[in-house]
Residue frames relative to the residue before (quaternion, step in Angstrom):
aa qw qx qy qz dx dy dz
X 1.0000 0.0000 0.0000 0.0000 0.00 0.00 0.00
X 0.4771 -0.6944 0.4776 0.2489 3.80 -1.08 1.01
X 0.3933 -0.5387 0.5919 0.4524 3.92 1.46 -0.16
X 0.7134 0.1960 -0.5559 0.3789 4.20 -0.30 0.45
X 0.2372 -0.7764 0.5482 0.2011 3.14 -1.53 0.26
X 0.3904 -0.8014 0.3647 0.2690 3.28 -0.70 1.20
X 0.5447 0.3656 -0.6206 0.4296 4.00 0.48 0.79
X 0.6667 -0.6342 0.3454 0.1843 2.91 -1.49 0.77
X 0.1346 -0.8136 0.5206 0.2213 3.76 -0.79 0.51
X 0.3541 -0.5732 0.7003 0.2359 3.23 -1.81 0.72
X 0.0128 -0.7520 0.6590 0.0112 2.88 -2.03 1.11
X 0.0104 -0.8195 0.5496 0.1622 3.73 0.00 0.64
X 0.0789 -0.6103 0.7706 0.1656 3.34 -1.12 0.15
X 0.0140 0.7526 -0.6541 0.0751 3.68 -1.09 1.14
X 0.0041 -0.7188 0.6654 0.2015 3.66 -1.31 0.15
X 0.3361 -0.8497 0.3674 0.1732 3.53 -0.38 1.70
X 0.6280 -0.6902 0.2743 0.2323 3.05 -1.04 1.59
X 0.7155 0.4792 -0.3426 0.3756 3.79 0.63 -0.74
X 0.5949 0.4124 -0.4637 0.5108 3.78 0.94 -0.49
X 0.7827 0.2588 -0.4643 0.3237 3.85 0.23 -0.08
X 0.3433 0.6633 -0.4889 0.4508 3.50 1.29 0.15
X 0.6154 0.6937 -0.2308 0.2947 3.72 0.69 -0.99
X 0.7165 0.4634 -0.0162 0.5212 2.56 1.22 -2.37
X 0.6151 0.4082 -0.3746 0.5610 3.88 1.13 -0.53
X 0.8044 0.3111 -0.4000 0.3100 3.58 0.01 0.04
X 0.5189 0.5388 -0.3510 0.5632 3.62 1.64 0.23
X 0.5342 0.5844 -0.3969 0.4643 3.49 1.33 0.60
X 0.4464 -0.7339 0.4534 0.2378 3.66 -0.30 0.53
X 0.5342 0.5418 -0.2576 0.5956 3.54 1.43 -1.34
X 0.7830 0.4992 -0.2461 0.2778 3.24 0.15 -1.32
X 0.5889 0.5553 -0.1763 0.5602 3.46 1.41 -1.53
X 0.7228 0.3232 -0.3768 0.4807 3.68 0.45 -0.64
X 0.6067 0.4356 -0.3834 0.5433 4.31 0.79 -0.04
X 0.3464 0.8044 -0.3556 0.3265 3.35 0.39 0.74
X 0.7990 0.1479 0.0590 0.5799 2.32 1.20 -1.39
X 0.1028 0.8390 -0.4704 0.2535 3.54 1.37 0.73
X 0.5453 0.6622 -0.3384 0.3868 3.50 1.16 -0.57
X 0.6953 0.5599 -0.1091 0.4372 2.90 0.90 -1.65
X 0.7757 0.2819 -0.1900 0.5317 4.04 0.88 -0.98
X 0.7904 0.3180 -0.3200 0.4144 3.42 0.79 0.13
X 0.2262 0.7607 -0.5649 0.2259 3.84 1.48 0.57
X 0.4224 -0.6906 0.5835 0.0651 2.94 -1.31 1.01
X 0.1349 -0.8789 0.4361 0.1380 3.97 0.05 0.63
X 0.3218 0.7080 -0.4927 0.3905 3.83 1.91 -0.42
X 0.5177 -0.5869 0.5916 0.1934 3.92 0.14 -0.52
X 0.5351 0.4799 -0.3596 0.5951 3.92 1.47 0.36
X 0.4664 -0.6450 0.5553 0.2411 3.50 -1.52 0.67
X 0.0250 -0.8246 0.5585 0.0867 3.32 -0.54 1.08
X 0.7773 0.2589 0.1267 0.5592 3.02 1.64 -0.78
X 0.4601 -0.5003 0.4609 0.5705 4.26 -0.72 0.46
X 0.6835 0.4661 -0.5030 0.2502 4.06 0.10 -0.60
X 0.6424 0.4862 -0.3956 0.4410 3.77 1.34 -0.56
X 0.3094 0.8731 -0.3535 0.1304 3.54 1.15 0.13
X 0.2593 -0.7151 0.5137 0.3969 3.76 -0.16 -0.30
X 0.5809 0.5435 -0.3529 0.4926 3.16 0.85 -0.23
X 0.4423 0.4752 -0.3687 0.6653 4.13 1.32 -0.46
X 0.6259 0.6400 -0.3188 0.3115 3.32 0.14 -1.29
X 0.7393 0.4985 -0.1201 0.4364 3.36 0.52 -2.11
X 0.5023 0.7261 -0.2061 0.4219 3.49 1.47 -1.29
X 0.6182 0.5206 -0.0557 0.5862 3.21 0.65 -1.41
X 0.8004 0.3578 -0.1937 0.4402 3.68 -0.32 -1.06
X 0.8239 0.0898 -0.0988 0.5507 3.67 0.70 -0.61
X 0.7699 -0.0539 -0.5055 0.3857 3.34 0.95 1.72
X 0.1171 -0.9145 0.3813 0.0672 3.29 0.28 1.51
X 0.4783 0.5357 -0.4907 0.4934 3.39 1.37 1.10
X 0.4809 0.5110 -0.4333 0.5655 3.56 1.37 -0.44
X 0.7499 0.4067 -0.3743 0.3634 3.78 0.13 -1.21
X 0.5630 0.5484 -0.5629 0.2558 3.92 0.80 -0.64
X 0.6721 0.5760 -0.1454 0.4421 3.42 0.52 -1.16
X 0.1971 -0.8655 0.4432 0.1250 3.34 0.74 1.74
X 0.7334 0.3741 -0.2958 0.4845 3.81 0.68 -0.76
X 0.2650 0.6688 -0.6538 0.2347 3.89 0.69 0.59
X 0.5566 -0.6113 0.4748 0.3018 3.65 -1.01 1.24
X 0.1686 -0.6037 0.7745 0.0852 4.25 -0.69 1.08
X 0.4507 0.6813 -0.5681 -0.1002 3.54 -1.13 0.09
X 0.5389 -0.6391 0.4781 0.2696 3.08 -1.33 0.76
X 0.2011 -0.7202 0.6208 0.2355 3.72 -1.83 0.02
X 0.0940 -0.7608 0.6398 -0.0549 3.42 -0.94 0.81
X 0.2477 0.6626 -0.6817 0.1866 3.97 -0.54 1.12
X 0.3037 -0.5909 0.7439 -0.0723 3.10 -1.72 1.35
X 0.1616 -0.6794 0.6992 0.1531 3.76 -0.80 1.34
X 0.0674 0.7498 -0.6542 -0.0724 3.41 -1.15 0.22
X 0.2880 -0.7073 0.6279 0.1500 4.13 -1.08 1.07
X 0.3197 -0.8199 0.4189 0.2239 3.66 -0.10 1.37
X 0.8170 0.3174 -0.1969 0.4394 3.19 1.03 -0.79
X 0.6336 -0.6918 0.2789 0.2053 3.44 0.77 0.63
X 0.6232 0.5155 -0.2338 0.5397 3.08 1.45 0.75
X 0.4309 -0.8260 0.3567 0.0692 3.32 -0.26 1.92
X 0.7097 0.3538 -0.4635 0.3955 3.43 1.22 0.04
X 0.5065 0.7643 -0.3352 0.2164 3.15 1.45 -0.24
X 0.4092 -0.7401 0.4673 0.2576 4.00 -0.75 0.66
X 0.5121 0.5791 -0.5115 0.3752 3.58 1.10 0.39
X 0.0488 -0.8028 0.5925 -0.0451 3.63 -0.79 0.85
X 0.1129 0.7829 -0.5830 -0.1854 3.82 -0.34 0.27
X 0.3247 -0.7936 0.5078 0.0836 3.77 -0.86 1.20
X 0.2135 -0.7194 0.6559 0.0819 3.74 -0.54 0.99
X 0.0151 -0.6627 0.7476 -0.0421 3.51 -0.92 1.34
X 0.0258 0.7000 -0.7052 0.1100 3.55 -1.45 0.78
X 0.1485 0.8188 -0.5438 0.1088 3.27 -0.83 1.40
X 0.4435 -0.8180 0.3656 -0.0241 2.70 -0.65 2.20
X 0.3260 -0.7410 0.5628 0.1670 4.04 -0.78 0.89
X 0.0626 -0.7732 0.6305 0.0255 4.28 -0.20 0.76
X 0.5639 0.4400 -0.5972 0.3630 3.18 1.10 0.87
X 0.5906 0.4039 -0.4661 0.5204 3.82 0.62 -0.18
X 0.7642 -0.5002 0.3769 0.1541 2.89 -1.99 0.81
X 0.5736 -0.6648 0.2844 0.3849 3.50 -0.41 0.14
C-alpha cells in the first residue's frame, strides 16, 4: 500500500464563533464600537456606509426587537469554493468561509 487512501477525507479547521463573540463583548473598546452605527448615521438619504443600507434598513423593519438592541451581532457570510488542483473530477475542494461583524466600524 502507497499510505494514500482513495476515499476521501474531511478536514475542518474552525475557530468557534460564540467564545469569541464573548471575548468581544467583555471588551470595553469593543462594546463601546458597537454602536458606531447609531452616532455616525447619515440622514442625506446616500450610502455612506452598510448602516445606510436598505438592506440594514429591511433588518430593522421586520425585526424591531432585534433592531432595539443597538449592539445585536449583524454579521455577514462570505465563502469562496476553490478545487486546488484543477481537476473537475476530483473530490478535493478547499472552502474559504469569512464571517464579517457590521457592527464595528469600517
Amino acid at each position: 500500500m502507497d499510505g494514500f487512501s482513495t476515499i476521501p477525507q474531511k478536514m475542518f479547521k474552525h475557530f468557534p464563533l460564540i467564545p469569541r463573540l464573548i471575548k468581544m463583548y467583555k471588551c470595553k473598546l469593543v462594546v463601546e464600537l458597537l454602536t458606531w452605527h447609531l452616532i455616525s448615521a447619515n440622514l442625506d438619504g446616500l450610502i455612506h456606509n452598510v448602516a445606510n443600507s436598505i438592506t440594514w434598513r429591511h433588518i430593522n423593519e421586520k425585526w424591531p426587537k432585534f433592531a432595539i438592541d443597538t449592539r445585536n451581532a449583524r454579521l455577514g457570510l462570505a465563502l469562496n469554493g476553490v478545487n486546488p488542483f484543477d481537476d473537475l473530477s476530483s473530490c478535493h475542494s478547499t472552502w474559504l468561509v469569512v464571517l464579517f461583524n457590521y457592527n464595528l466600524p469600517p
